[in-house]
C-alpha positions in Angstrom: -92.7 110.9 -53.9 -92.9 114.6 -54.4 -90.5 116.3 -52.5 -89.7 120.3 -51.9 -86.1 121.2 -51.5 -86.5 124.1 -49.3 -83.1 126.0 -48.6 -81.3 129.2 -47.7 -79.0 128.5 -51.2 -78.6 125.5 -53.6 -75.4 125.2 -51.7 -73.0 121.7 -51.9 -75.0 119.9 -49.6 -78.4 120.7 -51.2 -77.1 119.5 -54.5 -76.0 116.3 -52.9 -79.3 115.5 -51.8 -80.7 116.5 -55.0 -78.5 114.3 -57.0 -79.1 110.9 -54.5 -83.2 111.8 -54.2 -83.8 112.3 -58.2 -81.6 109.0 -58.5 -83.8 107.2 -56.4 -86.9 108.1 -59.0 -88.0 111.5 -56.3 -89.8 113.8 -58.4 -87.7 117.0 -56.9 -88.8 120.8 -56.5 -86.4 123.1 -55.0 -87.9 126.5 -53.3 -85.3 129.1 -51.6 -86.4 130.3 -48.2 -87.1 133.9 -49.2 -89.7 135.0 -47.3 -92.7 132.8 -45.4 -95.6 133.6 -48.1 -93.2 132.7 -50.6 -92.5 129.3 -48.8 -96.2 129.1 -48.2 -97.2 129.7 -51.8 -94.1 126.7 -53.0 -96.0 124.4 -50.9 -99.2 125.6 -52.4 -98.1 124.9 -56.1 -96.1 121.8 -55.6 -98.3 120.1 -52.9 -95.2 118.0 -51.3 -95.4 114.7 -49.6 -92.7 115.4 -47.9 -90.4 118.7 -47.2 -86.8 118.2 -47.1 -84.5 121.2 -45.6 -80.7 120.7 -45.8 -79.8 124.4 -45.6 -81.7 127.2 -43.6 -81.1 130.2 -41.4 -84.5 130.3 -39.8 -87.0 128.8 -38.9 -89.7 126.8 -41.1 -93.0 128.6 -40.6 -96.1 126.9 -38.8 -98.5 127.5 -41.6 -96.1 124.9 -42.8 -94.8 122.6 -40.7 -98.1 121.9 -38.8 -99.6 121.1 -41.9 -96.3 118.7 -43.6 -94.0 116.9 -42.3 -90.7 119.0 -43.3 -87.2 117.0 -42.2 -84.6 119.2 -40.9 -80.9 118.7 -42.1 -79.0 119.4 -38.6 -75.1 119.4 -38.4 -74.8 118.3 -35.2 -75.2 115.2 -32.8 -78.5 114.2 -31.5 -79.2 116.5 -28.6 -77.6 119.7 -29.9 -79.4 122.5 -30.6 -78.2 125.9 -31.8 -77.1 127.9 -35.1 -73.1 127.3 -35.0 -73.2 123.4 -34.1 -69.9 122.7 -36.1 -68.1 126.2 -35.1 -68.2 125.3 -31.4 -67.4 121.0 -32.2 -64.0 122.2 -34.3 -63.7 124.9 -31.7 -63.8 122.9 -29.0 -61.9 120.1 -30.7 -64.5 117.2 -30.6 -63.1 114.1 -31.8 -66.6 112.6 -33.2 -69.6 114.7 -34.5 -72.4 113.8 -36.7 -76.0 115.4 -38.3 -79.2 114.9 -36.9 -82.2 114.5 -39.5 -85.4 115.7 -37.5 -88.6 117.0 -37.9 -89.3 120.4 -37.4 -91.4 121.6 -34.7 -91.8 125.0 -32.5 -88.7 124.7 -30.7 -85.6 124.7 -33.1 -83.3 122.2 -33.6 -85.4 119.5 -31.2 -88.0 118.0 -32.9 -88.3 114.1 -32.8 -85.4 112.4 -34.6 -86.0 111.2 -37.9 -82.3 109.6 -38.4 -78.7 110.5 -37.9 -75.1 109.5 -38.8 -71.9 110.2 -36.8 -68.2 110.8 -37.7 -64.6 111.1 -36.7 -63.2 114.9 -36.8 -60.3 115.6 -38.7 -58.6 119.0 -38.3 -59.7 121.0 -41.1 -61.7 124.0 -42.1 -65.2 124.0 -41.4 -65.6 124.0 -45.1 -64.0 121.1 -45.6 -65.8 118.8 -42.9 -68.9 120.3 -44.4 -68.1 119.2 -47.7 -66.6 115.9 -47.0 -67.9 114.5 -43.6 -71.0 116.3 -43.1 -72.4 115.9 -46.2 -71.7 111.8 -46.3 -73.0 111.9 -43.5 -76.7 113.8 -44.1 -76.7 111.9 -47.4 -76.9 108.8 -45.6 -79.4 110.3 -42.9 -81.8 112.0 -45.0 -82.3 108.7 -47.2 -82.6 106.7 -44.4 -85.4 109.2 -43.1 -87.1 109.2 -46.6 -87.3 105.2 -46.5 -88.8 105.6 -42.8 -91.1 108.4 -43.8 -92.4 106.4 -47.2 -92.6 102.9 -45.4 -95.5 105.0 -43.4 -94.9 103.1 -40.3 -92.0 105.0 -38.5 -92.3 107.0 -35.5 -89.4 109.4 -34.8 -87.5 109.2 -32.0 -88.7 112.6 -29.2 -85.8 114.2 -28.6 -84.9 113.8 -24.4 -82.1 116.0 -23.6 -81.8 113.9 -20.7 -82.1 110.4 -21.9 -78.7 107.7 -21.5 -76.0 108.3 -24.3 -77.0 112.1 -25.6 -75.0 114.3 -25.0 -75.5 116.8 -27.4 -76.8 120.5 -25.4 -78.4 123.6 -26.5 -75.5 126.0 -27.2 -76.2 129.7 -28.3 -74.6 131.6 -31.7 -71.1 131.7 -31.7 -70.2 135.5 -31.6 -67.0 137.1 -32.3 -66.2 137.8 -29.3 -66.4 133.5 -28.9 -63.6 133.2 -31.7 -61.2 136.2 -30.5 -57.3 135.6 -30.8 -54.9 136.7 -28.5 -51.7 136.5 -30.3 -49.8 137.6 -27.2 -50.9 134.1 -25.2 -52.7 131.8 -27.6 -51.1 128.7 -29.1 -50.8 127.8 -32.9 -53.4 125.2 -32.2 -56.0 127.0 -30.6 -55.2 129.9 -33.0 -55.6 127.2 -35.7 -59.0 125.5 -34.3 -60.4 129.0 -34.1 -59.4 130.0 -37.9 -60.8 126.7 -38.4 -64.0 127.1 -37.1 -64.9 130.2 -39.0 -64.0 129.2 -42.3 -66.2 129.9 -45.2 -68.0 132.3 -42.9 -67.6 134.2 -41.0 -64.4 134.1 -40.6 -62.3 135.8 -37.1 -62.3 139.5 -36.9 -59.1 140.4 -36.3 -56.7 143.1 -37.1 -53.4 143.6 -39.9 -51.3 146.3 -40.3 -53.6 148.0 -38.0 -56.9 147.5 -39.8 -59.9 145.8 -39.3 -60.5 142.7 -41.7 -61.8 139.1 -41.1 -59.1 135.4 -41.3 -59.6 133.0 -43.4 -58.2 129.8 -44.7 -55.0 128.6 -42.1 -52.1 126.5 -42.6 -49.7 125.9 -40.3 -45.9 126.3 -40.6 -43.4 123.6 -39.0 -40.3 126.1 -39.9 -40.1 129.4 -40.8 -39.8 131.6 -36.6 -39.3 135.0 -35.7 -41.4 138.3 -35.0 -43.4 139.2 -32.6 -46.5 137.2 -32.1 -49.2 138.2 -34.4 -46.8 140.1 -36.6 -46.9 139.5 -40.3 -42.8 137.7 -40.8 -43.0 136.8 -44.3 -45.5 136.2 -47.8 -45.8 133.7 -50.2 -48.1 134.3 -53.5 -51.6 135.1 -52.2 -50.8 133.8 -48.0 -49.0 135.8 -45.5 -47.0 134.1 -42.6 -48.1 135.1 -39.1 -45.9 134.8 -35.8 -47.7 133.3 -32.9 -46.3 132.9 -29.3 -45.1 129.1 -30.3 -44.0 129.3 -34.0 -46.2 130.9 -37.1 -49.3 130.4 -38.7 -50.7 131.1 -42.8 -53.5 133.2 -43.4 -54.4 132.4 -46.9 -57.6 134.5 -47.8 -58.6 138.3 -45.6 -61.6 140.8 -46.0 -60.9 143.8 -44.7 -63.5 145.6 -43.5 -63.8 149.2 -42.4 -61.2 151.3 -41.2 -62.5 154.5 -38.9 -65.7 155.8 -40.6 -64.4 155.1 -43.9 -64.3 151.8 -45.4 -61.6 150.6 -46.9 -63.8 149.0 -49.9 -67.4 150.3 -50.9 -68.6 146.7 -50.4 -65.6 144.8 -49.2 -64.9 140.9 -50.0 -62.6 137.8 -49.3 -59.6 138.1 -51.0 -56.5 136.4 -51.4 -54.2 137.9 -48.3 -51.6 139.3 -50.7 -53.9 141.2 -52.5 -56.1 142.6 -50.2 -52.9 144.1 -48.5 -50.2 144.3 -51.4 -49.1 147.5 -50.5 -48.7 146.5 -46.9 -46.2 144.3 -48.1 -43.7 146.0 -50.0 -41.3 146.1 -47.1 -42.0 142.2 -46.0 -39.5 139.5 -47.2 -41.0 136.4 -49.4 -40.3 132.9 -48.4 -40.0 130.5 -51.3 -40.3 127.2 -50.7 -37.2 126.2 -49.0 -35.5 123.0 -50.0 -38.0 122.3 -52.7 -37.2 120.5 -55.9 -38.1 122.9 -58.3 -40.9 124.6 -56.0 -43.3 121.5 -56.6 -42.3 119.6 -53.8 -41.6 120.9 -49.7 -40.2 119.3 -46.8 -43.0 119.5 -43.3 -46.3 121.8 -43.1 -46.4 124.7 -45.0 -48.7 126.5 -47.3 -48.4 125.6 -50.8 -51.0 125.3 -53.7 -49.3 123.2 -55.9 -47.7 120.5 -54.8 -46.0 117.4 -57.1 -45.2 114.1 -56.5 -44.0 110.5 -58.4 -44.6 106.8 -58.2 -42.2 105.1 -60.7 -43.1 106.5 -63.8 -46.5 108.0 -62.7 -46.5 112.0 -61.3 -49.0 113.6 -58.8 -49.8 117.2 -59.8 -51.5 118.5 -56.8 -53.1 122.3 -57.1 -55.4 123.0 -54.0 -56.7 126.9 -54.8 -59.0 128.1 -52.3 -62.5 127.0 -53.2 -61.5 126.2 -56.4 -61.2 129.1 -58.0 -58.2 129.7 -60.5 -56.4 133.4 -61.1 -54.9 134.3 -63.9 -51.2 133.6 -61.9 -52.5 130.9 -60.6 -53.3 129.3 -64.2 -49.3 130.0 -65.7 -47.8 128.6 -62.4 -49.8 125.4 -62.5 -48.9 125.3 -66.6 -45.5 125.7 -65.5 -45.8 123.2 -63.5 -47.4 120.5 -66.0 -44.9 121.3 -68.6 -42.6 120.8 -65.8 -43.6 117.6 -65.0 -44.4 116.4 -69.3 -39.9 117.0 -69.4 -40.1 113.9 -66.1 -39.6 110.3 -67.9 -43.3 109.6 -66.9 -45.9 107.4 -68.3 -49.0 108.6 -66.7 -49.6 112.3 -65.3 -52.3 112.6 -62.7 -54.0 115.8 -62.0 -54.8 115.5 -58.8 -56.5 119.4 -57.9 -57.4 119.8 -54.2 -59.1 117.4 -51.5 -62.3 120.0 -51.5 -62.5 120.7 -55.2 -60.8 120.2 -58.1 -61.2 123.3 -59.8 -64.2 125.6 -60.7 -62.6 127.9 -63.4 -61.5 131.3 -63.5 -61.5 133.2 -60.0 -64.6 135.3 -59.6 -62.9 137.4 -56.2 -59.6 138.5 -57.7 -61.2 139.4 -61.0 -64.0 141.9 -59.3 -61.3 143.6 -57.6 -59.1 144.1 -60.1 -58.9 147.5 -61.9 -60.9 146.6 -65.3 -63.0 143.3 -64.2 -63.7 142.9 -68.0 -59.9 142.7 -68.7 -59.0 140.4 -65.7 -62.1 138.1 -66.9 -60.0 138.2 -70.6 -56.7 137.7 -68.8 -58.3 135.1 -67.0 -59.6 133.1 -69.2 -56.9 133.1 -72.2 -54.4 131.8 -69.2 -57.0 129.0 -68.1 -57.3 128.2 -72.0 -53.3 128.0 -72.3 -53.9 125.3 -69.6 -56.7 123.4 -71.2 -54.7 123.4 -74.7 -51.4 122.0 -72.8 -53.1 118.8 -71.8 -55.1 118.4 -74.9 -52.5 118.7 -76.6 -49.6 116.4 -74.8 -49.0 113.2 -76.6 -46.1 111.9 -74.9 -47.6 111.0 -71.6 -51.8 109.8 -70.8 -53.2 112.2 -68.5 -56.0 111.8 -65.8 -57.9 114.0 -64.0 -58.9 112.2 -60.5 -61.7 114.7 -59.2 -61.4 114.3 -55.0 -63.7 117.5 -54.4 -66.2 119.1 -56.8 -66.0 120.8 -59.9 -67.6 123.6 -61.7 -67.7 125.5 -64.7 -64.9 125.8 -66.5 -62.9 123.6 -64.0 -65.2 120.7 -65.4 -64.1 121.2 -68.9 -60.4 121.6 -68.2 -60.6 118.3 -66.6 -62.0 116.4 -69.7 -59.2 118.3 -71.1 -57.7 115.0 -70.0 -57.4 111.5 -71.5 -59.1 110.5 -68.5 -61.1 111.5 -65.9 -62.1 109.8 -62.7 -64.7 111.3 -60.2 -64.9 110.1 -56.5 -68.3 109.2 -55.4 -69.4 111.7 -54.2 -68.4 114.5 -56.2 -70.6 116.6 -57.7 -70.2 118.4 -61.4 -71.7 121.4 -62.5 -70.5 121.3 -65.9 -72.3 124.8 -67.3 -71.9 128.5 -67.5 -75.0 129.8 -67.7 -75.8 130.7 -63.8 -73.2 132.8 -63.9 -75.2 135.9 -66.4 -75.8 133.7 -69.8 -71.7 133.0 -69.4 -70.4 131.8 -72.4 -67.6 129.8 -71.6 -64.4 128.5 -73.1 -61.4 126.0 -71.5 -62.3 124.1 -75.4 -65.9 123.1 -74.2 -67.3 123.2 -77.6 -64.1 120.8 -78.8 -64.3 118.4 -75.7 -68.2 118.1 -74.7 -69.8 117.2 -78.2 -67.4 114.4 -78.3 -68.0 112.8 -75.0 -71.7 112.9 -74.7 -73.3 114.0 -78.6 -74.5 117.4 -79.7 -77.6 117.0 -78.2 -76.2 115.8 -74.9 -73.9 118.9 -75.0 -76.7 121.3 -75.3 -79.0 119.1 -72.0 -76.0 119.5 -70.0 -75.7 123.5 -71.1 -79.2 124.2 -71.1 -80.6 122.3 -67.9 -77.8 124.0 -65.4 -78.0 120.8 -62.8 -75.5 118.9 -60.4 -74.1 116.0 -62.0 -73.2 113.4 -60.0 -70.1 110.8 -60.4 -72.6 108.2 -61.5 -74.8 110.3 -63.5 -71.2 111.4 -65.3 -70.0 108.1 -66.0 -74.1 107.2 -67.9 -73.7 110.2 -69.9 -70.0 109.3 -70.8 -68.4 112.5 -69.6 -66.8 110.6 -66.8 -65.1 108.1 -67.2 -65.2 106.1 -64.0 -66.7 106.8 -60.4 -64.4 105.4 -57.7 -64.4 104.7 -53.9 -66.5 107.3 -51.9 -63.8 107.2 -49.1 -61.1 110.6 -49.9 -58.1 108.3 -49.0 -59.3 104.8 -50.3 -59.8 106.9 -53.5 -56.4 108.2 -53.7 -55.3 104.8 -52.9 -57.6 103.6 -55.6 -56.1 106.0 -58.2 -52.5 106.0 -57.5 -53.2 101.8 -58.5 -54.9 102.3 -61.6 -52.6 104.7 -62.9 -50.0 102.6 -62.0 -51.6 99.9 -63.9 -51.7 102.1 -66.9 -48.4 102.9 -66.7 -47.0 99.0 -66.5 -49.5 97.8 -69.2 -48.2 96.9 -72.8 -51.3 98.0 -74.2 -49.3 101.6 -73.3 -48.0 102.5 -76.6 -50.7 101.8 -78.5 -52.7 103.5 -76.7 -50.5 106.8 -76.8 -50.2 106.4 -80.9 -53.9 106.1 -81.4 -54.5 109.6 -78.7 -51.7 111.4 -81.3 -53.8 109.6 -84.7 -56.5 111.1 -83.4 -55.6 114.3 -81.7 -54.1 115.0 -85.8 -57.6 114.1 -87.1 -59.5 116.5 -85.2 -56.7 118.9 -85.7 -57.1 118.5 -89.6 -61.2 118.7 -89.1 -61.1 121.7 -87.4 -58.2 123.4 -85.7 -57.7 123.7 -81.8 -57.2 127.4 -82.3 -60.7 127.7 -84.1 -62.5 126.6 -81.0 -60.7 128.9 -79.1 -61.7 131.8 -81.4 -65.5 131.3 -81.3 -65.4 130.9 -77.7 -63.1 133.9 -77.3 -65.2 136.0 -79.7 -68.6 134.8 -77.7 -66.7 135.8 -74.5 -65.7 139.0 -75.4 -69.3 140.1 -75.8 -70.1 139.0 -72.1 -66.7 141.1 -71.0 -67.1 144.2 -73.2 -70.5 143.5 -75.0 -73.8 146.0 -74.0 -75.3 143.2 -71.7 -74.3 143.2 -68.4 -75.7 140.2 -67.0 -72.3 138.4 -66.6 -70.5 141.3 -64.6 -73.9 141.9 -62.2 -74.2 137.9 -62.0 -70.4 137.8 -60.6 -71.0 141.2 -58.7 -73.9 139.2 -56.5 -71.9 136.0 -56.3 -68.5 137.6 -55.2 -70.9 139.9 -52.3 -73.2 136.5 -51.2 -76.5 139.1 -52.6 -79.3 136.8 -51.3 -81.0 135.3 -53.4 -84.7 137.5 -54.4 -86.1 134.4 -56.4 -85.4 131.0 -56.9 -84.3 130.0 -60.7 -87.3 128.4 -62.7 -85.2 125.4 -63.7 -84.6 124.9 -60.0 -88.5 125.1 -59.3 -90.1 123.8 -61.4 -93.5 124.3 -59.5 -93.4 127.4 -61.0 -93.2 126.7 -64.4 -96.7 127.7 -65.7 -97.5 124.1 -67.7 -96.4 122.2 -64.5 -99.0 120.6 -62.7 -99.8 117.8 -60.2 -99.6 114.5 -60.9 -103.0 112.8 -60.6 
């Protein structure tokens, strides 16, 4: 069938659906929901069977939806209606939730029911039930409501707010005022489910060191006391500890916003919480990781980005950076840390990144606020490369990459800086630079690509700037295997295989003909000749007379919305496109 995408953003969950529909043999358009002529004149050009809309924030006009059947993507249970369905279920701490697929109407959110899944909370961010739950869960809805809708026979369900075994409700926009703290009488846990709630966006307005700024990204602390509830006790690289009437709380990301009539930032944005307020904390005390073997390892519930671990003679590096995005600090600690763990009388060393992604290169945020953006990006990258080249370049132990959450850019290539990588099913690549203004790209792409997939599979990947898919990865050999779906059976699943690697006596062959062939390539071309061309293609983006990299990341880091939709996105636009006959 022909289907339009039409959403707010090609966001996670729109890619997801992309990836299962054009598997399935959909042919796929993708429109963003600009404006209602430009909607209109989408479904004008592409003349859709069927409209699919994972991601809006308004309404589906009725020159549309009277004329197409157009299946709404709604994160909530059958029977609830509104704009901040998962805010109020974490809020509120719902221990089952689901998505709803239905079919849009005049009344939002409770149209006839097309299909829907449901699932167990977890306490996590927002984020992280959308990226995980939520979108399993839609995945499996919408291609159940495609079947129904293609089989031609199906009649959606009316909603009936009233009928045996809803009991979802209308509820209205969660407002501020819904997710206020009171850190004189509020728990950790409600303190928590509220921070939890608002993650990604919009966050909790809230105040520090007497300004105005918006919370992001909580842990909770099992140890470290003291202060007075909703003082600042303590920081640890980019989180700051908060007091709370019944222990303390981490606050790992802050934007501040304005202070008085003057803002504090022309355009402020979410930054790490150390860095947004550095010179608020001058006169607070760090906490290192108490009782940690050699700061890779802590005892309870803390915050901590990289974490390590070992199973006989297989280590666990763990590095969960906030949306995946990797500083130039960040980069030397986690080096530190795997050259830390190459000294360990290991076999195997897993690279495990974070449950929500693994790692999507260099961090966008920290580098637009930094004095000279063009020499942060250089920083940036060079420390990201050091990485790369320290796991290309071990040849005493095999190293994997086990991908739990999605990768990008960069963070794609630094994992098939690895022996091996293995994707969960689910995950979603986006191994390319160009979105981000013609980005060249480095992390030893040019090295590690060609080999795994051909020259001319290299440039597809580069050129076509689409999700990738676990399975799609594995067929074009950049992946090496696709493993359970399931977040814990696949860290189950990948704690045996390494394992298995480690034990079997195929071992040392296998590290002698990695070093035989690591020296050929070496003697072919040189690592550090890679890294030069990339470097000297970089440094034109950074310092070069086109700007197109430094206004791409100035949009991304503010969320600009989006004016058009890219062509290789839509590709009803694409003047030689036309409709099948």
């Amino acid at each position: 069938m022909r289907i339009l995408i039409l959403c707010h953003a090609f966001n996670s969950l729109s890619q997801r659906l992309y990836s299962e529909l054009a598997a399935r043999g959909h042919q796929l358009s993708v429109e963003f929901d600009i404006a209602d002529s430009v909607a209109e004149e989408a479904v004008a050009l592409f003349r859709p069977e069927l409209i699919v809309a994972p991601y809006l924030r308004r309404a589906i006009p009725a020159s549309i939806w009277e004329q197409h059947c157009c299946l709404i993507v709604h994160p909530g249970i059958v029977g609830d209606r509104g704009p901040s369905a998962l805010d109020w279920a974490i809020q509120e701490g719902e221990q089952a939730w689901g998505v709803t697929v239905l079919q849009a109407t005049g009344e939002l959110d409770a149209g006839p029911v097309w299909a829907s899944e449901n699932f167990p909370m977890r306490v996590a961010r927002k984020s992280s039930l959308y990226r995980h739950e939520v979108t399993e869960a839609a995945s499996c809805a919408v291609l159940h409501a495609v079947e129904r809708f293609a089989a031609g026979n199906f009649v959606p369900t009316p909603l009936d707010p009233a009928a045996a075994g809803v009991r979802g409700r209308a509820r209205p926009l969660m407002r501020q005022s819904d997710r206020a703290i009171d850190w004189q009488r509020d728990d950790s846990a409600t303190i928590l489910a509220r921070l939890n709630a608002a993650d990604g966006f919009p966050g909790v307005a809230d105040q520090l060191f007497g300004e105005s700024c918006r919370l992001f990204d909580a842990w909770p602390e099992d140890r470290l006391r003291g202060g007075a509830p909703g003082e600042v006790i303590a920081w640890r690289e980019t989180a700051i500890l908060r007091a709370t009437v019944d222990g303390a709380l981490w606050i790992g990301h802050v934007r501040r916003e304005e202070a008085g009539s003057a803002k504090v930032d022309a355009k402020p944005f979410k930054l790490p919480a150390t860095q947004a307020f550095a010179a608020q904390l001058a006169g607070i005390s760090e906490a290192p990781l108490a009782g940690a073997t050699n700061n890779f390892a802590a005892a309870g519930r803390t915050w901590q980005d990289i974490r390590y671990e070992e199973a006989g003679s297989v280590g666990f590096l763990h590095f969960d950076f906030y949306n995946g995005a990797m500083s130039s600090r960040q980069c030397r600690r986690l080096l530190a840390a795997w050259q830390w763990a190459q000294r360990r009388p290991l076999s195997v060393i897993v690279l495990m990144g974070g449950r929500d992604y693994w790692s999507n290169g260099i961090h966008l945020h920290s580098i637009e606020a930094a004095a000279s953006p063009a020499d942060e990006s250089w920083a940036n990258i060079n420390a990201i490369d050091d990485l790369a080249e320290a796991i290309i370049a071990n040849e005493k132990q095999l190293s994997i990459a086990a991908l739990q959450g999605n990768c990008g850019a960069g963070g794609c290539f630094l994992a098939r800086a690895a022996d091996l990588v293995w994707a969960r099913s689910g995950v979603l690549l986006n191994p390319h630079y160009r979105n981000m203004g013609n980005l060249y790209g480095s992390e030893y792409w040019t090295y590690l690509l060609p080999a795994r997939v051909g020259v001319e599979g290299a440039q597809a990947i580069m050129r076509n700037r689409l999700p990738m898919s676990a399975t799609a990865g594995v067929a074009a050999g950049f992946v090496d295997a696709s493993l359970a779906g399931d977040p814990e059976a696949f860290r189950v699943d990948v704690a045996r295989r390494a394992a298995e690697l480690a034990a079997a006596p195929a071992l040392a062959a296998r590290l002698h003909a990695k070093r035989a062939q690591r020296h050929a390539d070496e003697l072919l071309k040189p690592l550090a000749g890679y890294r030069a061309a990339e470097l000297a293609e970089l440094q034109r983006n950074f310092y070069g007379f086109d700007p197109s990299y430094h206004v791409a990341r100035y949009h991304f880091v503010h969320k600009t919305p989006a004016s058009w939709t890219p062509r290789h996105l839509a590709i009803h636009r694409d003047l030689g496109w036309s409709v099948p006959r």
